[in-house]
C-alpha positions as CSV (number, residue, x, y, z in Angstrom):
1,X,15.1,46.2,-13.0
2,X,13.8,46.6,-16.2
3,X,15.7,46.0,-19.3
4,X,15.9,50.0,-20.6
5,X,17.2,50.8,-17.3
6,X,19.9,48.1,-16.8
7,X,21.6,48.5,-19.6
8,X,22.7,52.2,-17.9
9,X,24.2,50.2,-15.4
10,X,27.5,49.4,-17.3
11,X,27.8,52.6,-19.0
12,X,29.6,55.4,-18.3
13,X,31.2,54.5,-15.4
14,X,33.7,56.1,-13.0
15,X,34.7,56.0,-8.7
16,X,31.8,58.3,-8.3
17,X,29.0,55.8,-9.8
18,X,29.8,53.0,-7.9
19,X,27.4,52.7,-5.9
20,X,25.6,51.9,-8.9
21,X,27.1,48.1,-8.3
22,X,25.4,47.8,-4.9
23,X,22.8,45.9,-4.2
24,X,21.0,48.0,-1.5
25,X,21.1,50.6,-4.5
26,X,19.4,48.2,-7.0
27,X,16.8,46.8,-4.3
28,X,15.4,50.6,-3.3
29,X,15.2,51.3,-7.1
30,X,12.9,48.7,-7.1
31,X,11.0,49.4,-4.2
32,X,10.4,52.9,-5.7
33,X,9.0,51.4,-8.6
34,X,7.1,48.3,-6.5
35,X,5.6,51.6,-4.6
36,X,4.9,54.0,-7.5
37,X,3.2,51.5,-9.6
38,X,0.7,50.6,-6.6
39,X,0.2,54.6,-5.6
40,X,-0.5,55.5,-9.1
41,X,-3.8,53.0,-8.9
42,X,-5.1,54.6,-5.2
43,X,-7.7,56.9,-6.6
44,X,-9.0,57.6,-2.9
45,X,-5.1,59.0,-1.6
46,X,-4.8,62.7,-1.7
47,X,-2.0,64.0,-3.7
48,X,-0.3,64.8,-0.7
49,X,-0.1,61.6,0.8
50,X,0.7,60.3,-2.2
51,X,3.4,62.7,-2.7
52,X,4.7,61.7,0.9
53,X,4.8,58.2,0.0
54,X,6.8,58.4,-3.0
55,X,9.2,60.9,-1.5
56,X,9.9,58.6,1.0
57,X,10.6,55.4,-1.0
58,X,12.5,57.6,-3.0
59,X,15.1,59.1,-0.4
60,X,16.1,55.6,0.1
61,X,18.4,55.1,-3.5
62,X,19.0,58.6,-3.1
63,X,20.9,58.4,0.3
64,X,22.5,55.5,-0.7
65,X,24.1,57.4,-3.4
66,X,24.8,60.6,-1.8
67,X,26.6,58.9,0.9
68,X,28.9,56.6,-1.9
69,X,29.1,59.6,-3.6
70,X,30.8,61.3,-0.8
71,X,33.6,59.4,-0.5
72,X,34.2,59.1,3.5
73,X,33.2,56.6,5.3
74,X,31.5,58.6,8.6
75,X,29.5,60.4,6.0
76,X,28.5,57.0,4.1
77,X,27.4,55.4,7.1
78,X,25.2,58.5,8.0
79,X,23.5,58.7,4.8
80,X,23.1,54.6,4.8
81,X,21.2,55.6,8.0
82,X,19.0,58.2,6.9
83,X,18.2,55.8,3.8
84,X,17.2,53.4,6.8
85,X,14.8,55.5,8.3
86,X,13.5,56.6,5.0
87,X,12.7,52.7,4.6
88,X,11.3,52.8,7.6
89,X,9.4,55.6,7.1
90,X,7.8,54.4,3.8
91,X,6.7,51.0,6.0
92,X,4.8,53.1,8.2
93,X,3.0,55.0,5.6
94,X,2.2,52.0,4.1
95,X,1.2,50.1,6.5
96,X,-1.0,52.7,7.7
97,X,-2.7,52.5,4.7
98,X,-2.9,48.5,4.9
99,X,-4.5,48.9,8.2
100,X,-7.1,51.5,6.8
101,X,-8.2,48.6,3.7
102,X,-6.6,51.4,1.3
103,X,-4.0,48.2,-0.3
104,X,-4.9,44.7,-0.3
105,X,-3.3,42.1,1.8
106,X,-1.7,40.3,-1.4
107,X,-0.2,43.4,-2.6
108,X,1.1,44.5,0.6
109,X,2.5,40.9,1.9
110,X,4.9,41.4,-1.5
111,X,5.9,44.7,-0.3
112,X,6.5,43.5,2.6
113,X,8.6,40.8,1.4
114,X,10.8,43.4,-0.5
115,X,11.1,46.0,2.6
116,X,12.2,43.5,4.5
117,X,14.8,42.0,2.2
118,X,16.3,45.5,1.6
119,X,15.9,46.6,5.3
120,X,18.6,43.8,6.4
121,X,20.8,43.8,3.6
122,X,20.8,47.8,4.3
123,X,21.7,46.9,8.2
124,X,23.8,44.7,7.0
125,X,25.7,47.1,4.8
126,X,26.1,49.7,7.8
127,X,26.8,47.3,10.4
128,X,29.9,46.3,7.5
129,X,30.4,50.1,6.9
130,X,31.2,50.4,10.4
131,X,33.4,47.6,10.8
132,X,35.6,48.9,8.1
133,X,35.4,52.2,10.3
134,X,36.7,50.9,13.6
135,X,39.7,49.4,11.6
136,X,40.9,52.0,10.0
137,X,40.1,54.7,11.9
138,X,40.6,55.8,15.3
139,X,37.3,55.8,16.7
140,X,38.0,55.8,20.9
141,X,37.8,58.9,20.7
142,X,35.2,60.1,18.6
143,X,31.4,59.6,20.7
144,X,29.4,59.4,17.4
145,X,31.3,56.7,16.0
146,X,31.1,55.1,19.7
147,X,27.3,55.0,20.0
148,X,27.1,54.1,16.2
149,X,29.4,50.7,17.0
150,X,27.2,50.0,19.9
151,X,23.4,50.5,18.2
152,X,24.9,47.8,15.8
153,X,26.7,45.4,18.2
154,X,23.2,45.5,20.0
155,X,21.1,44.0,17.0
């Protein structure tokens, strides 16, 4: 994280910006940035690609922090979800793009390197989300949370 940036980090701080201590926060700001500073260099993308690409490596911190942000636990681990797709939406898009020799193999093996990294620390994080979730709340009977606890217990 650049210097200007972290400094924000222990400022200002309340129950609401904590997710601001996570690390599957700080990693997707960094892939945004990873991402944006290689997009910005791709004459040949349109602008909509582009904009696609960005979007999507963006939605990542985003979720994170709307789901902290909303302070229940069901909700947290839906928005850590979306955020996962998101990541894995953003591989796709650039990996497609790998494939079609738009990004070099260097640049993209440390992409992949940092995807990776966040995408189990982000499983990680959910598959912890929900543990807290079956033990403290009565989830028997709820079929979301059911199906949730058994996509994870499968990985």
């Amino acid at each position: 994280m650049n210097p200007r940036a972290k400094k924000y980090l222990e400022k200002n701080k309340n129950i609401n910006r904590g997710y601001r201590k996570l690390e599957v926060w700080k990693e997707a700001v960094e892939l945004y940035s990873f991402v944006k500073k290689k997009i910005k260099t791709l004459k040949e993308l349109s602008f909509k690609t582009k904009a696609q690409i960005e979007d999507s490596a963006l939605s990542i911190s985003s979720n994170i922090a709307e789901g902290y942000c909303r302070r229940h636990l069901k909700e947290n681990i839906q928005f850590n979800s979306i955020a996962l797709a998101s990541l894995g939406e953003n591989y796709s898009q650039i990996f497609t793009l790998f494939n079609a020799e738009e990004i070099d193999e260097d640049w993209f093996e440390d992409y992949d390197k940092i995807h990776y990294s966040l995408e189990n620390k982000l499983i990680k994080f959910n598959k912890k989300s929900i543990e807290n979730l079956m033990t403290n709340y009565d989830w028997k009977n709820d079929y979301q949370v059911r199906e949730l606890i058994q996509n994870y217990n499968d990985l």
